[in-house]
Structures are given as C-alpha cells and as structure tokens.
C-alpha positions in Angstrom: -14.4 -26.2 -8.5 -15.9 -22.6 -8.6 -16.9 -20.8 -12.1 -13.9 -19.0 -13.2 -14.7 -15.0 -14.4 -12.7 -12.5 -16.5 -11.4 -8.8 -14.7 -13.7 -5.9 -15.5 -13.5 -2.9 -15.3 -15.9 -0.9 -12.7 -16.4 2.5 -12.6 -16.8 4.2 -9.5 -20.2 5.9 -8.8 -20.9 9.1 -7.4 -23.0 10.3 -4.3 -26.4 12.1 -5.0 -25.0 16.0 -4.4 -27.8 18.9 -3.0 -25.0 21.0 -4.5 -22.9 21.4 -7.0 -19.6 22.6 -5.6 -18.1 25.6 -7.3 -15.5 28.1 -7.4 -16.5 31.5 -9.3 -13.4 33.6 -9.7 -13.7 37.5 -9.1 -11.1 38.8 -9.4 -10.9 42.5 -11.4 -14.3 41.2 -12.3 -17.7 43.9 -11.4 -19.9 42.7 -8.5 -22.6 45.0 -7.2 -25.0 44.3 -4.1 -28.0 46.3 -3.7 -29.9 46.9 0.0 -28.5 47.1 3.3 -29.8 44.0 6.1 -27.7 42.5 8.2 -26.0 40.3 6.0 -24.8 42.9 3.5 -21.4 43.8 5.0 -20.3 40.2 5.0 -21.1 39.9 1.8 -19.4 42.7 0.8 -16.2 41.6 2.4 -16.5 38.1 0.7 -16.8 39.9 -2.9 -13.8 42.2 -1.9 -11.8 39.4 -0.4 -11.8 37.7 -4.0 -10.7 40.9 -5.8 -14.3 42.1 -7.1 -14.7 45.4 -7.8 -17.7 46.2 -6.0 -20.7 48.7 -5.8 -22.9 48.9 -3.2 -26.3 50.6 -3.8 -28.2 51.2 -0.3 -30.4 54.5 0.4 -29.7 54.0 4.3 -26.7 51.9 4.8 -26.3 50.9 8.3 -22.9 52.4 10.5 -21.3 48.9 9.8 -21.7 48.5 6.3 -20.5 52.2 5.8 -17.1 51.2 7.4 -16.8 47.9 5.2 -14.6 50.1 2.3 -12.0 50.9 4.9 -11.7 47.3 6.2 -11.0 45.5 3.0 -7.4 44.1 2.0 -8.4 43.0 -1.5 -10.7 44.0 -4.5 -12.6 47.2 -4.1 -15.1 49.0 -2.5 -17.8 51.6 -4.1 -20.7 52.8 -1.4 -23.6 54.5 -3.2 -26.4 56.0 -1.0 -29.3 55.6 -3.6 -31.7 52.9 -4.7 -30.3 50.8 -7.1 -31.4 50.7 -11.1 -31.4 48.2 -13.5 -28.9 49.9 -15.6 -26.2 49.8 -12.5 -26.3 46.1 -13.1 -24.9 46.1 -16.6 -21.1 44.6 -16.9 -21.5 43.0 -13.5 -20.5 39.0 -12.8 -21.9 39.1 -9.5 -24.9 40.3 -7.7 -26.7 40.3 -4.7 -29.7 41.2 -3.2 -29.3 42.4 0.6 -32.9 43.9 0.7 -36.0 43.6 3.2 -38.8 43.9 0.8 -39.9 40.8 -0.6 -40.8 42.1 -3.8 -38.1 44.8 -4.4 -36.0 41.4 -4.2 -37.8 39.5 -7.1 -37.0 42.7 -9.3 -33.3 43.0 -8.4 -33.0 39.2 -9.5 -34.8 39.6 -12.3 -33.0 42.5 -13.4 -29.1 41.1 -12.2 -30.5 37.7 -14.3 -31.6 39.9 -17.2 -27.5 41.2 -17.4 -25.9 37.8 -17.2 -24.9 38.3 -13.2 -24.8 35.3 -10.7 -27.3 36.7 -8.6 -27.3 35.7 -4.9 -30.7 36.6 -2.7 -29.9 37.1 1.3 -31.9 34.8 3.5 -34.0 34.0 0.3 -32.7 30.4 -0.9 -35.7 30.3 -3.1 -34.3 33.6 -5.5 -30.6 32.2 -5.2 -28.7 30.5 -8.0 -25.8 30.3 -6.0 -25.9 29.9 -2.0 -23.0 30.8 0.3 -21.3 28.1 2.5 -18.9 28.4 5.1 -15.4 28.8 4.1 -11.8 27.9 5.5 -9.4 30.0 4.2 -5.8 29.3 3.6 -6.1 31.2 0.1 -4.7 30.3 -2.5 -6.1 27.0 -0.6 -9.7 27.5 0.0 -12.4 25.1 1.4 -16.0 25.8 1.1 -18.8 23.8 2.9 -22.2 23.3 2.9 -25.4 21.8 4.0 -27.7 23.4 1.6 -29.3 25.3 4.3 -30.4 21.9 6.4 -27.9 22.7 9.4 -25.8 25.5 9.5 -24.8 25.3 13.0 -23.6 21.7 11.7 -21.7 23.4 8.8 -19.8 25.4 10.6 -18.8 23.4 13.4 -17.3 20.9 10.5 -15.2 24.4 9.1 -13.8 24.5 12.9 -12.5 21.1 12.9 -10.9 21.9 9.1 -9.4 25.3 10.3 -7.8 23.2 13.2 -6.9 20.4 10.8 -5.2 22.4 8.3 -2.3 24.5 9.2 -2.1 27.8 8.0 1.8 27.4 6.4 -0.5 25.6 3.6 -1.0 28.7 2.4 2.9 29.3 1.4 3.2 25.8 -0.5 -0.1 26.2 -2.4 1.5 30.2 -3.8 4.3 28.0 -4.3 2.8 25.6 -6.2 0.9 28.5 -8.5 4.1 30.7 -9.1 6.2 27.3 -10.0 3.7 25.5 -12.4 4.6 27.0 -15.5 8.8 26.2 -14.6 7.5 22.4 -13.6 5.6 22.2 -16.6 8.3 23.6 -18.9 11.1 21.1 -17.6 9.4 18.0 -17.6 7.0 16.9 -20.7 5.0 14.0 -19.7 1.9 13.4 -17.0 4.0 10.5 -15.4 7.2 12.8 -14.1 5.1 16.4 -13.8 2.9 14.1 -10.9 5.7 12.8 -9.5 7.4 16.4 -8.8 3.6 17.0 -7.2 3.8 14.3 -5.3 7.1 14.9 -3.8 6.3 19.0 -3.2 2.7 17.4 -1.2 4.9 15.3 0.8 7.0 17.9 1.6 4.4 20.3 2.6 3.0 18.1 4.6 6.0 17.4 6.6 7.2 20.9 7.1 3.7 22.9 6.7 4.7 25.6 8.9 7.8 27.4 6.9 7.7 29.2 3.4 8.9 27.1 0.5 12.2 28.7 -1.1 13.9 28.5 -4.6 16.0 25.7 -3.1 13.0 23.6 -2.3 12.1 23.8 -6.0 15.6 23.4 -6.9 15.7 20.3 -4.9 12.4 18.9 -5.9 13.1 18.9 -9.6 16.1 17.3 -9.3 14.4 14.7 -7.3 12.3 14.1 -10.0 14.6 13.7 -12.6 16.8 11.6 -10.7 13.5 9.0 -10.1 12.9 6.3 -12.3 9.8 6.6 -14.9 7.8 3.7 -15.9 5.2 1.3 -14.8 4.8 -0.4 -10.9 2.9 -2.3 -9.1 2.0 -1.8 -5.7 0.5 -4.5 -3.1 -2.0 -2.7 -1.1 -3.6 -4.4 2.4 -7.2 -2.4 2.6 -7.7 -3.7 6.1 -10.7 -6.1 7.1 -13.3 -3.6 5.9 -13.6 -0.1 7.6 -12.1 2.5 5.8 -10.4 3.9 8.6 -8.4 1.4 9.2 -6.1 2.2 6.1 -2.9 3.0 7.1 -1.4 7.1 5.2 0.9 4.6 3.1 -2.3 2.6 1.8 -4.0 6.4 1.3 -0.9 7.3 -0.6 -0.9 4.5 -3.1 -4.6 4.5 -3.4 -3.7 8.3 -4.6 -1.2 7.8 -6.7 -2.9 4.9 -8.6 -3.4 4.8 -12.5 -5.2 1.5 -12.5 -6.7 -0.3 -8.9 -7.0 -3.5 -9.3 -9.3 -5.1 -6.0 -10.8 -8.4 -5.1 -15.3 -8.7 -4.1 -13.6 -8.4 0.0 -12.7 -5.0 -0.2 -15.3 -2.2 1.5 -16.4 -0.2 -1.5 -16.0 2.9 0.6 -12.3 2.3 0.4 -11.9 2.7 -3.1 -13.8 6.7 -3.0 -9.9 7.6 -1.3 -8.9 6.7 -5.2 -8.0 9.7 -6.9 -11.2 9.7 -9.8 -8.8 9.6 -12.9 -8.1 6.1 -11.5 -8.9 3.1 -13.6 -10.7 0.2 -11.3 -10.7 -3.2 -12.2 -12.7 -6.3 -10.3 -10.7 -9.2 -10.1 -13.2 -11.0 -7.8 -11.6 -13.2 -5.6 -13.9 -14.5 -3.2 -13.9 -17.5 -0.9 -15.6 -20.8 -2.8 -17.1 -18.5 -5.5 -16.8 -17.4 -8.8 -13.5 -16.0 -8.5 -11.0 -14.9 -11.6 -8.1 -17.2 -12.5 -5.1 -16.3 -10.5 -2.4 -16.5 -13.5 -5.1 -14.2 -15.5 -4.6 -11.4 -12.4 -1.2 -11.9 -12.2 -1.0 -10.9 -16.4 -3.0 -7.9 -15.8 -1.3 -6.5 -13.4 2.2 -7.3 -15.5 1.2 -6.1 -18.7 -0.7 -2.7 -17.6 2.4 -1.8 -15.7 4.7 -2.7 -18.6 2.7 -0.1 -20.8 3.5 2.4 -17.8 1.0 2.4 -15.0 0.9 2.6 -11.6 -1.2 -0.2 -10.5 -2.1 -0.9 -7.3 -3.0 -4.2 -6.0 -5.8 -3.8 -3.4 -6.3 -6.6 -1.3 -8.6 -7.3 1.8 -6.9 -7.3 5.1 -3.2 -7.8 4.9 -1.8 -8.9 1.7 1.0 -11.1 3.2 -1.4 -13.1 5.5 -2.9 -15.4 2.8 -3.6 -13.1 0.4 -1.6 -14.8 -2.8 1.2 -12.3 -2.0 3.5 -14.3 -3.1 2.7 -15.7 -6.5 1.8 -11.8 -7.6 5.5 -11.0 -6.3 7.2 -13.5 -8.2 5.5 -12.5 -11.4 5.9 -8.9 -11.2 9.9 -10.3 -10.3 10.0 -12.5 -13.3 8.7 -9.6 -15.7 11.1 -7.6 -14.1 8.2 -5.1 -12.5 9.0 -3.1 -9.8 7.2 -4.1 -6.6 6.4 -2.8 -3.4 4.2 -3.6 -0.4 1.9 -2.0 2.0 1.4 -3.7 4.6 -2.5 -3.7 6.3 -4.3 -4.3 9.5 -5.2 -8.1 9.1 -8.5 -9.5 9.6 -7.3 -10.9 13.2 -5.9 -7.9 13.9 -9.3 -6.1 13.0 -11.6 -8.8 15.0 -9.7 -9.0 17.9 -10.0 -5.2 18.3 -13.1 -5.2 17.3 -14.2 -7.6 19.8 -11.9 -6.5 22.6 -9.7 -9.7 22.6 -6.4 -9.6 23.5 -5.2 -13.0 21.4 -2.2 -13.0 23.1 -3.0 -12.7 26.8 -0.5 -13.7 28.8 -2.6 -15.9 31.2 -4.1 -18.0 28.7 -1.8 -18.2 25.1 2.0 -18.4 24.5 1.5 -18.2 20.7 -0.3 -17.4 18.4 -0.7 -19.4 14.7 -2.7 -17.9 11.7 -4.3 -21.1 9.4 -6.1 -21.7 6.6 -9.3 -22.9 6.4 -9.1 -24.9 2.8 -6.3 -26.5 0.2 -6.2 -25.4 -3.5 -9.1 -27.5 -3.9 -11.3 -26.4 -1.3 -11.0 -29.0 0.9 -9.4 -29.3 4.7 -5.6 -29.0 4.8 -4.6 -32.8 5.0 -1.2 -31.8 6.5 -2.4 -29.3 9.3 -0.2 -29.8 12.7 -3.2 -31.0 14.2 -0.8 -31.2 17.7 -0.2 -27.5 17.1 -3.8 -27.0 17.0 -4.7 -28.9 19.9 -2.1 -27.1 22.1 -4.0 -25.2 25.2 -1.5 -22.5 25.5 -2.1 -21.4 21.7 -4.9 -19.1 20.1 -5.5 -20.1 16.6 -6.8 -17.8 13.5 -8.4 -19.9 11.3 -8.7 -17.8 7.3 -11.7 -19.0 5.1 -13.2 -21.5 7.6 -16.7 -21.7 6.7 -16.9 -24.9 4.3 -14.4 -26.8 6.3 -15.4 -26.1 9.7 -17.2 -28.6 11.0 -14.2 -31.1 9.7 -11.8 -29.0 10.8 -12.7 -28.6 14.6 -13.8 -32.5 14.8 -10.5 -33.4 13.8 -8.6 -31.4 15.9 -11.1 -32.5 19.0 -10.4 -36.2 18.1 -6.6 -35.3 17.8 -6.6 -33.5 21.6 -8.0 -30.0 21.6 -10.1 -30.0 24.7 -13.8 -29.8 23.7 -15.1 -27.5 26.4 -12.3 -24.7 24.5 -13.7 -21.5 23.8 -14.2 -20.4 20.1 -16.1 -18.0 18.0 -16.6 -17.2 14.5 -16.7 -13.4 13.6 -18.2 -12.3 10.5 -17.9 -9.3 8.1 -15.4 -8.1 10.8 -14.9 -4.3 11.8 -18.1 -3.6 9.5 -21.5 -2.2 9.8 -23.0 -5.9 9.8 -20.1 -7.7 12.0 -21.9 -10.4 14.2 -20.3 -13.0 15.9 -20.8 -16.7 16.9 -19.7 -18.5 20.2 -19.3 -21.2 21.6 -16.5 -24.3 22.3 -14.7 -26.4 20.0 -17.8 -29.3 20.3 -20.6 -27.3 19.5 -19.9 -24.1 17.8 -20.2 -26.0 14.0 -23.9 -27.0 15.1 -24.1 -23.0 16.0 -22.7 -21.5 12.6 -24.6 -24.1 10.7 -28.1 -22.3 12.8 -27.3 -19.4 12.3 -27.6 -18.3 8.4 -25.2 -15.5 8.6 -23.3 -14.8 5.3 -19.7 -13.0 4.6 -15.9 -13.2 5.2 -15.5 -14.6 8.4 -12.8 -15.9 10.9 -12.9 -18.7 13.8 -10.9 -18.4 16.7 -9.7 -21.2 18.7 -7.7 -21.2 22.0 -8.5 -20.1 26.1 -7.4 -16.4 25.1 -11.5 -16.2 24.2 -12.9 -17.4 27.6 -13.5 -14.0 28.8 -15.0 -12.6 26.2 -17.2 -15.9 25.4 -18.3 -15.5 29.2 -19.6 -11.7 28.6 -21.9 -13.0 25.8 -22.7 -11.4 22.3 -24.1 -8.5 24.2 -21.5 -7.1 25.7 -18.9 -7.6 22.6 -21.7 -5.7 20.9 -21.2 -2.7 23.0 -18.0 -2.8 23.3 -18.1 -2.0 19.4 -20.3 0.5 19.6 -18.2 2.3 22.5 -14.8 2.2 20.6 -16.7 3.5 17.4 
C-alpha cells in the first residue's frame, strides 16, 4: 500500500530572461535622436511609427535620413542640421544616440540620462538601457523579439515565420477589441462573464481573421455571453504521453481558460507553461506504486473549487478515458451536480507506437487490438484477465502500468498459450527526451527489464504487430525518432 499525500499547490517557475520584455508607449510623447550613421533613419521611422514627436539633431544628415520626414504616416518629424545640446534634450521620453564618435556618444547618454530620457546608443549595447528587437507588426497587435544581440540573423528569421503565422486581419479584431472594452466592461460586472465575451471574440478572430469586425459582431458576442451560463466547471484534460506538442487546440484552450489546474507527477512540466500565469496549479500526484494522493480527496477538490466558481481543469497524462480514473471523477462532479466536459488526448499507445514507427494494427500480423492494465486496486496482477484474449496471435496488446507485475503477467499468459518466441517491448518515458525502449519475446523480455535499470512511465507491447520493428533493433527505432522530430 503506497504512502498516501495531500494536494499542494505549485507555483509555476519562470525561465532565466537576458531581457526584460517591454512596451514604452510614445505616443504625443518628445523623442529626439542626435547623429546621423546608418542606423539613424530607421530609428527615426520606429519613433515616428509610435506617434513620437521627434527631433533629429545631425550637422550632415545623410540624403536618406533627410527624406525620413516625408515618409512617415504617424508621429512627427523635426530635422535640425546642427550638433545637438544638452538643453535640446529636456522634456524628451526618448533618446538616441546615432553618432560615430565614441566619446561624443558617452556625453549624449549622459546628458539624455541626466533629463529622465530612455536613451538608446546605435551599435553600442554597452551605452543602451533599452535595445531594439525585431518587430512584427499587426499594430494595435505588436510582437517584438530578441536575442539580446547573440544572433540577429536568428531573430529575424523567427519574425518571418510570425509575420507568416499571423494574419494581417488581426489587426481589425485587436482595434476592435480596444474601441469595445469600455462597452464590454460597462455591461457585464464580474471577471468570470467579461473573459468569457474575450474568449468568444478570440475564437471568432481566429476563425474569420481576414474580415473587419462590425457592430453586429459585438452585438452578437454580448448576447452570447449573457445567454452562457456563469459558475464553476470542471474540465478533464488528456496532456498526451509527454511532449507538449502533442496537445490537441482543445487541450490549449482549456489549459487557457483555466482558474485552477489540477495535474498528476506524469504530466511534462513544459505542458503546464501553455497555462495562462493567473492560473492556480495544484499537484495531486498520482503516480504508479508511489506516494500518490487519495483519490476521493482529488475528487473533493476538484468539486468544491468549482462550486465556489472556478474553472478547473483536470490535467491528466495521456488520455484521460484510457485508465485514467475518468470515470470516478465524472460521477462526482455528476453527483455534485458540476458541469463536466472532456478533452480527449493522444494516449500513451498512441504516442509509442508513433514514436516507435509501429503500426499496432497492421493488417498482416493483428486483427485487434486490446488496451490492459498492468495491476488491481491493490497493486497486484488482474486475477480475472482473459488470459485466452491475451494469448491470441492475431491480437496486439497494450499493457498500462506493467512494471511490478510483469514478469507474472507474461509467465502466465505463456503458460496459458501465448507463443513464447512473440515479439514484445517495453517503452519508457514515451515521446520524451529520455524514451528508451526494451525488446525482446514474451520468455525473456522480464529478465531484460529487470537488467536494465531504467526508470519512468512505461508500456509493454505484446503481439506479432512488433516483429518488424523488434528485427530493426533499438538503433534503428532510435533514428526513426530522431527523423520524425
């Protein structure tokens, strides 16, 4: 009988950043850049394109910096063909330094510092307190991105792949969303409903990101909203066998909208960073043959934080309808009278089998396929397995939590007819950075496990389906990985 333990709450930890990611805005606000290198009419452009009113101080501005004030859409543009002076940088928010000489530079920050400017120093990271990144622009909607100087070819490739990932209708919703906030927050009172009517207008943009929201979109949305019941729920969440990219949009959604996660020791801990960081988390370690919480202590939890009005999501490992306890968490949200839902996830077969390159169904070795557990309530091996199911050659069995039991398990079914020469394999930690796998056949693969010291959730698979991948050897599964990766 394992240890029982109590939930707890986790927090979520954050990354080391080089940065610190922020937005400064300009708008109507004084910027001034002093000098005239290459990188001056850019800047210019970028201080202009956030509404700054700007003043540019350069004795010999080149021929391209002297057409920026006629290019600009936004802000303003002052050109000044002098040095600049300390006192031209009193009242400014912004300033840079666009100047060849070293030392000239030192002064202008010194000076822009001395005012109470942000003061930004051109090819100089060293005189910076803010740094430029590249930027996708679907303004209101913008995305900045660095790599704190370390590989700007890199940066801006990863703005090309967001410019192609977002659509350039975003820009429509996101006005949208800033001319209709005050109306949405006027009409409905409480957190619960006002991210609701969010929700709803992100789903919407997202489905139809290429037209212009309209008055009737808004119309719509808010009666959507009212219209949708308030109160607490409980989602069941499957977070896949462990990589994160697995998760299906639905798992992404709930994992989103979530006021409280609660998750079991099996889930990737990279999954729970697509939470939204308001979230609540909560361990409820469930883990195979270890200290694990009491099930009837989850199942409280889960009903009493969404009877005080929470959105809870129940994040399980791999699919949580393929002995994942589904059921008992289902019939207690039912008996509190707790709306539920489910979200369905790739299973750990599912995720093995790919991983591995199995087809588990092959049509010249398996006519069915059966999903069993490895252990009873107590731990031990199912007494009342169909061991004539399991000995069937045409089947490919998916045995869940195997490890204590699975020397017993595959004698018996050997000494109740499966063939001993049958392929099988146990794969651990499956679709993760540490997946290894064991082969072998149904008489000697225990002896192999039990050699091999490898530790975390694992699976063994039974059946003739695995002949072809047992014959490649560990090798070649291994590359196969690495190739689909």
């Amino acid at each position: 009988m394992s240890t029982p333990r109590q939930p707890r709450e986790t927090r979520a930890g954050l990354e080391p950043l080089a940065v610190l990611p922020v937005f400064v805005p300009l708008q109507d606000k004084r910027a001034v850049l002093a000098g005239s290198n290459g990188g001056a009419p850019w800047k210019v452009k970028l201080l202009a394109a956030a509404g700054a009113r700007v003043d540019v101080y350069a004795e010999e501005p080149s021929e391209e910096l002297r057409g920026v004030p006629a290019e600009i859409a936004a802000g303003s543009v002052t050109l000044h063909e002098r040095r600049w002076t300390p006192e031209d940088l009193q009242g400014a928010a912004f300033a840079i330094g666009a100047m060849e000489d070293e030392e000239e530079c030192v002064a202008f920050v010194a000076a822009a510092r001395a005012a109470g400017a942000i003061v930004n120093a051109v090819d100089r990271p060293h005189l910076c307190d803010v740094k430029f990144g590249a930027i996708v622009n679907r303004s209101p909607l913008v995305v900045g991105i660095s790599t704190e100087g370390a590989a700007p070819v890199f940066g801006q490739t990863v703005r090309a792949r967001i410019e192609a990932m977002l659509p350039r209708g975003f820009k429509h919703w996101v006005a949208a969303a800033r001319d209709w906030r005050e109306a949405v927050s006027g009409r409905f009172h409480g957190f619960s409903e006002r991210r609701g009517f969010w929700e709803r207008f992100t789903d919407r943009a997202f489905a139809e990101p290429d037209r212009t929201p309209t008055q009737a979109d808004l119309a719509d949305l808010l009666g959507q909203t009212e219209a949708h019941p308030t109160g607490g729920a409980v989602t069941l969440v499957g977070a896949g066998p462990g990589d994160a990219e697995l998760l299906t949009l639905k798992a992404l959604r709930a994992l989103r909208n979530a006021d409280v996660i609660l998750y079991d020791d099996l889930v990737a801990p990279e999954i729970l960073d697509y939470a939204r960081r308001e979230a609540r988390t909560m361990l409820v370690g469930k883990t195979g043959h270890g200290p694990s919480c009491r099930q009837d202590d989850i199942n409280a939890l889960m009903v009493s934080l969404a009877k005080s009005g929470k959105q809870v999501v129940r994040l399980k490992s791999g699919d949580p309808l393929v002995f994942g306890r589904a059921g008992e968490e289902i019939e207690a949200c039912e008996a509190a009278g707790i709306a539920c839902t489910i979200v369905p996830g790739v299973s750990a077969a599912q995720g093995a089998a790919a991983a591995l390159g199995v087809s588990l169904t092959h049509r010249d070795a398996a006519r069915r396929l059966q999903f069993v557990t490895g252990h009873d309530r107590r731990g031990a091996l199912p007494e009342d397995l169909n061991w004539g199911a399991l000995a069937d050659r045409s089947v490919t069995t998916v045995v869940y939590m195997p490890k204590r039991t699975l020397r017993a398990l595959l004698e018996r079914a050997v000494a109740e007819g499966l063939a001993p020469e049958t392929p099988a394999l146990v794969v651990f930690n499956a679709t993760r950075a540490k997946q290894a796998t064991v082969a072998g056949t149904a008489a000697d693969l225990a002896g192999r496990i039990e050699a091999s010291d490898l530790e975390g959730p694992a699976l063994l698979m039974v059946g003739e389906a695995l002949r072809r991948h047992n014959a490649r050897g560990a090798d070649a599964a291994v590359a196969f990985r690495a190739e689909a990766s």
